[in-house]
C-alpha positions as CSV (number, residue, x, y, z in Angstrom):
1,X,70.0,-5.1,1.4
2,X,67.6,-2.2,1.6
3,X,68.5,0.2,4.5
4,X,65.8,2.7,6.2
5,X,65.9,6.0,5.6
6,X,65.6,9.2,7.4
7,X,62.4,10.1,5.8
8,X,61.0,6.7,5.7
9,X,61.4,6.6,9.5
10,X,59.7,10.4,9.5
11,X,56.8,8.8,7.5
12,X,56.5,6.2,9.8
13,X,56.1,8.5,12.9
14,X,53.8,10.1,11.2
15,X,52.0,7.2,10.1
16,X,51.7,6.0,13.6
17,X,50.5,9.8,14.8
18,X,47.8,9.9,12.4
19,X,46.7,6.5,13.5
20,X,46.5,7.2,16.9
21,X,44.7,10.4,16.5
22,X,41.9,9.1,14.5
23,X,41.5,5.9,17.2
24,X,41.2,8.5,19.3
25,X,38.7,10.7,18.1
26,X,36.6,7.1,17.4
27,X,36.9,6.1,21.2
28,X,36.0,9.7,22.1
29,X,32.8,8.9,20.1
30,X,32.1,5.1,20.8
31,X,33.1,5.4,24.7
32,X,30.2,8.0,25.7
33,X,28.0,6.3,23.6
34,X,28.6,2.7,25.5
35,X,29.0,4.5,28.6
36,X,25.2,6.1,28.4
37,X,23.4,3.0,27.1
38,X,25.0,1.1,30.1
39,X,24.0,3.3,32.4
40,X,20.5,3.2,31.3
41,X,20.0,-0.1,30.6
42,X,21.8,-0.8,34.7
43,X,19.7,1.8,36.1
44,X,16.6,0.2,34.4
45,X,17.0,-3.5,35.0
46,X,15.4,-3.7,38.3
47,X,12.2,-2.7,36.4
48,X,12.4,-4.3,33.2
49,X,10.4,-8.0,34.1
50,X,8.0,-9.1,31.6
51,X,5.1,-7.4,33.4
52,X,6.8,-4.3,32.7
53,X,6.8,-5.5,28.4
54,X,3.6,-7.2,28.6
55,X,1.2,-5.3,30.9
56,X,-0.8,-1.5,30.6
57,X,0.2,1.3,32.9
58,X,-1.2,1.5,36.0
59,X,-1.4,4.6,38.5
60,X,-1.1,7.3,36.0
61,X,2.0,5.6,34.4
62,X,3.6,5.5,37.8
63,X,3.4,1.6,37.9
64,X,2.0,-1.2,35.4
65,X,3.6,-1.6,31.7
66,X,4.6,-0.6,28.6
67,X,2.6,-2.8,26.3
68,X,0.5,0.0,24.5
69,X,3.4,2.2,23.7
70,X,5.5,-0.6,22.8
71,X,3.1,-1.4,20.3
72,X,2.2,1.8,19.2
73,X,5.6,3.1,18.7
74,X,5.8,0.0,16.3
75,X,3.0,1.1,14.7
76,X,4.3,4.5,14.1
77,X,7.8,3.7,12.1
78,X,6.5,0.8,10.0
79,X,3.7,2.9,8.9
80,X,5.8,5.7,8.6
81,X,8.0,3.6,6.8
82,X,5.9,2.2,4.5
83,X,4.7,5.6,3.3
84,X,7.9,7.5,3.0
85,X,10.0,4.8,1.8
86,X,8.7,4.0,-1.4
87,X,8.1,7.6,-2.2
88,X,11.5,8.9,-1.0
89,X,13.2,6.2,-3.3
90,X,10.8,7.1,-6.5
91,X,11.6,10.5,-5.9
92,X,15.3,10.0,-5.7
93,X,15.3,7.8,-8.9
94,X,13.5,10.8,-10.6
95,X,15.7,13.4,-9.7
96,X,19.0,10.9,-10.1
97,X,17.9,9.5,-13.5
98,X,15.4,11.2,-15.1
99,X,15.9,14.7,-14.4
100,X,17.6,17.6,-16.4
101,X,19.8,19.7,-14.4
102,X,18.5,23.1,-14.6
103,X,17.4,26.0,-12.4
104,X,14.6,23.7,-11.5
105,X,16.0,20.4,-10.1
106,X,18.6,23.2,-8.3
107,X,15.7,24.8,-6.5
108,X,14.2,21.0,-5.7
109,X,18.0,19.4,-4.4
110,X,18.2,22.7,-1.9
111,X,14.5,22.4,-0.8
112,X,15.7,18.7,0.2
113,X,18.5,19.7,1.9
114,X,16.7,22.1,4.0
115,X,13.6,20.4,4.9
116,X,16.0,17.9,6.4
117,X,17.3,20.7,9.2
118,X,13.5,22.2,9.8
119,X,13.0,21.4,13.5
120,X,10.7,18.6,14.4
121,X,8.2,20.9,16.3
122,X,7.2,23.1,13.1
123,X,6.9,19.1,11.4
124,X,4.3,18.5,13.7
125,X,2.7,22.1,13.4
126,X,2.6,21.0,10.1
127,X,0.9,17.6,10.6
128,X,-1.6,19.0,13.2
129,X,-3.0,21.8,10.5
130,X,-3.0,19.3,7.3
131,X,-3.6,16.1,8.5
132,X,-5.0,16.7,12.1
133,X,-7.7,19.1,10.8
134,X,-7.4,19.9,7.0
135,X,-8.0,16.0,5.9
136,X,-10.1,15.4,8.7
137,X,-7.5,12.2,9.6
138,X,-8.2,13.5,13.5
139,X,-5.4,12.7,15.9
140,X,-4.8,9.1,14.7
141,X,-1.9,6.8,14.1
142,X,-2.4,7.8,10.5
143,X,-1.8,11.4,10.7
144,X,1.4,10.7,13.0
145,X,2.5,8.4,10.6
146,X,2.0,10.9,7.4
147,X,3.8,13.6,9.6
148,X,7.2,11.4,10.2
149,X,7.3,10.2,6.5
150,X,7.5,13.9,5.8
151,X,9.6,14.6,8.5
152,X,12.3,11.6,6.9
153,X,11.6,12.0,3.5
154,X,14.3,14.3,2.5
155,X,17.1,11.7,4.9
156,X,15.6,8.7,2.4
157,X,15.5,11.0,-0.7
158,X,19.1,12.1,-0.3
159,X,21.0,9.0,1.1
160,X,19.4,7.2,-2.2
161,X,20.5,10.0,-4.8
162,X,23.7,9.5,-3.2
163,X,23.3,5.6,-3.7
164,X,22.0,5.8,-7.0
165,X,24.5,8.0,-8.1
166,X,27.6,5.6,-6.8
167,X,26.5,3.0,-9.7
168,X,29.0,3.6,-12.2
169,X,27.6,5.3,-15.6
170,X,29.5,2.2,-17.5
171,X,26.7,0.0,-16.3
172,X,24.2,2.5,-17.3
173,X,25.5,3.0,-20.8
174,X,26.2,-1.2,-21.1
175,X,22.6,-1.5,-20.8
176,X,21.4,1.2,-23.4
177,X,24.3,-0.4,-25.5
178,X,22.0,-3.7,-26.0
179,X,18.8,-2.2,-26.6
180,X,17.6,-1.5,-22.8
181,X,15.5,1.4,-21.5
182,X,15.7,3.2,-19.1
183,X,13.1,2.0,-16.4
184,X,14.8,-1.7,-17.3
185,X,18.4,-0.1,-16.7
186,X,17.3,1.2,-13.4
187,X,15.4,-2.0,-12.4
188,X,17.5,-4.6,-13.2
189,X,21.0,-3.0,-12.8
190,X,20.5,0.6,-11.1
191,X,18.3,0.0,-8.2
192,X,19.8,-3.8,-7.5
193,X,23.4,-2.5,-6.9
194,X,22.5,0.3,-4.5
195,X,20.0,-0.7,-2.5
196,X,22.5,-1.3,0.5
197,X,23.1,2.7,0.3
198,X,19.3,2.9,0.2
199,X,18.9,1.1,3.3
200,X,21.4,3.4,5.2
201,X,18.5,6.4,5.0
202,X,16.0,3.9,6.0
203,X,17.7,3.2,8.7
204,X,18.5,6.5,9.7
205,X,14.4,7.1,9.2
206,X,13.9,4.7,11.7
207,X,16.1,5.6,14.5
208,X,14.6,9.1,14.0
209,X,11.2,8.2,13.7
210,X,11.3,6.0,17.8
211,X,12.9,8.8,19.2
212,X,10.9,11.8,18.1
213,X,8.0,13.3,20.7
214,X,6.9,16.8,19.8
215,X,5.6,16.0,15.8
216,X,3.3,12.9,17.6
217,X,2.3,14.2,20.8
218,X,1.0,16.5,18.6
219,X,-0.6,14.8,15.9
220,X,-2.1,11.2,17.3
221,X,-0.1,10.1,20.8
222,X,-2.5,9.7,23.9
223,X,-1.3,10.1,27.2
224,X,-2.9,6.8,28.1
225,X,-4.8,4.3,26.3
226,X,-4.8,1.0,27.5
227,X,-5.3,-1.9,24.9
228,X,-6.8,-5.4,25.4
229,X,-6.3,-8.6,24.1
230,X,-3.1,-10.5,22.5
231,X,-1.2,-9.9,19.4
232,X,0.2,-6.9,17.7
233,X,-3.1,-5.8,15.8
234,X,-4.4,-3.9,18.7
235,X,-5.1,-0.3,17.3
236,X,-6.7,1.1,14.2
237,X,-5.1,3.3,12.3
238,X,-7.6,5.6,13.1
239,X,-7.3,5.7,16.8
240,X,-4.4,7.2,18.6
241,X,-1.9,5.3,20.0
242,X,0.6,5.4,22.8
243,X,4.4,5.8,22.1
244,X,7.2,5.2,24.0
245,X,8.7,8.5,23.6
246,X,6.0,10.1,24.6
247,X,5.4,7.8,27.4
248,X,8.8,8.5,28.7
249,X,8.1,12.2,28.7
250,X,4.9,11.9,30.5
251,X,6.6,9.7,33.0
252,X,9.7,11.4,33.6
253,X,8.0,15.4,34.2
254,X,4.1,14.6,35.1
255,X,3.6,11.7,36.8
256,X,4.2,12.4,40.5
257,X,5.3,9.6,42.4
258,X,6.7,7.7,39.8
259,X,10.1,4.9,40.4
260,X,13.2,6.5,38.8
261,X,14.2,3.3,37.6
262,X,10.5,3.3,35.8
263,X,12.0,6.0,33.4
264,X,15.5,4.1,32.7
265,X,13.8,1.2,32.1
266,X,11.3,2.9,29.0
267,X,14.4,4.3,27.8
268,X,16.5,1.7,27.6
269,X,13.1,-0.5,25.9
270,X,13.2,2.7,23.6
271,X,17.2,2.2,22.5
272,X,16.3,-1.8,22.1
273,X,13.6,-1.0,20.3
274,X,15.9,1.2,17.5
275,X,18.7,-1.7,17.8
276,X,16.4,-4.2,17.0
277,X,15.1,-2.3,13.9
278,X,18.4,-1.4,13.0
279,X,20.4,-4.1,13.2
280,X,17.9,-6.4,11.3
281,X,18.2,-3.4,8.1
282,X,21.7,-3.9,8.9
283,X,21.9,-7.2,8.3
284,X,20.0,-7.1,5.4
285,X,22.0,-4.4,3.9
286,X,25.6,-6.7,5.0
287,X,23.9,-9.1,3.0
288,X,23.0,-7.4,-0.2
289,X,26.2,-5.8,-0.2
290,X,28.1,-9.1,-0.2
291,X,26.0,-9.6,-3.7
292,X,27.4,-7.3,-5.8
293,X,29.5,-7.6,-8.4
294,X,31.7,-4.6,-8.2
């Protein structure tokens, strides 16, 4: 019979300290969290009927819908998405794969890493003077869009060097060992078993891209614009567009006389709006992962 020792129960106590402090530093970050989405979303139910999703603003904002910005704020991250995705992930494949370490790639990796702290405002500074007016794009959904895909593109570009780098080099090196190149390596074997990690900076691209205000208000967000008809094709990519963020802005600190629960209600349509995106890449990602082989 095996007997417990004194410094097997001391590991255990320990055991059970180190366990409770870590479930309570992850309630100290999921509790706030729940607490301020339930808040929101209870302080903007009363407004939240399907006139509010399906109907312009009315009354400066102060009464009427969300429909435009809903749309628009679509608009914005799947453009957005669709320009910064595919060139984030070449660009990471390059850098991963294909590039020499030297003095060069060095000065590229730390350019990355800090375009990803420059503050959103000098993003849309940025946006305003090359896309706004240098390419002539006017204040559009299409110079908005350019200006978050560079705002996200180093989040994509790092997240998928991580990814990419995760893939063991014995899968690499099993491919070149049978006559494979390089691109087929990467296509076949590279890219297919860490697309899940790629997905984690798309996802992070889109919860930043619904949420941000100054880089759009700046380069291709009205104030108002009310939109007629049915469907989701209801703006060009020319045109500007209405956001939620920026709606919420306008709401909240210029329009006089508008509801409080008006404000709680476009912000909790905001959060929907990033769970919905979210969990569906999620899902996709849960599902890929379950895939591999490793």
């Amino acid at each position: 019979m095996f007997t417990e020792t004194l410094t097997g129960r001391k590991k255990q106590r320990h055991e059970r300290v180190a366990r409770m402090f870590f479930g309570l530093m992850t309630a100290a970050m999921v509790i706030p969290l729940l607490l301020i989405v339930g808040f929101v979303v209870f302080k903007g139910a009363p407004a939240m009927t399907w006139e509010f999703f399906s109907t312009n603003p009315r009354r400066g904002g102060t009464a009427g819908g969300i429909w435009p910005a809903l749309v628009g704020t679509l608009y914005l991250i799947l453009v957005s998405l669709c320009i910064s995705a595919p060139i984030g992930v070449l660009a990471a494949v390059y850098l991963n794969e294909y590039a020499k370490e030297n003095w060069f790639t060095r000065i590229v990796n730390l350019a990355v890493v800090n375009l990803a702290g420059v503050p959103s405002i000098v993003h849309g500074l940025f946006g305003l003077g090359a896309f706004v007016y240098a390419l002539h794009f006017g204040k559009s959904i299409l110079a908005a869009a350019l200006t978050l895909a560079i705002m996200t593109l180093p989040v994509i570009i790092a997240s998928t060097k991580e990814a990419l780098a995760s893939v063991p080099r014995s899968f690499r090196e099993a491919c070149w060992n049978v006559g494979a190149s390089r691109w087929q390596t990467i296509w076949r074997i590279v890219l297919p078993n860490s697309i899940s990690g790629i997905l984690t900076g798309v996802i992070l691209q889109v919860s930043r891209t619904a949420g941000e205000t100054a880089p759009v208000m700046l380069t291709g967000v009205a104030t108002f614009k009310a939109i007629e008809g049915g469907g989701l094709f209801l703006y060009d990519l020319r045109e500007q567009c209405m956001a939620l963020s920026m709606h919420l802005f306008y709401v909240r600190t210029q329009a006089s006389g508008a509801p409080e629960e008006l404000s709680y209600a476009i912000a909790a349509t905001l959060l929907g709006v990033v769970l919905l995106v979210n969990t569906t890449a999620i899902c996709f990602r849960v599902f890929l992962r379950a895939r591999k082989k490793w």
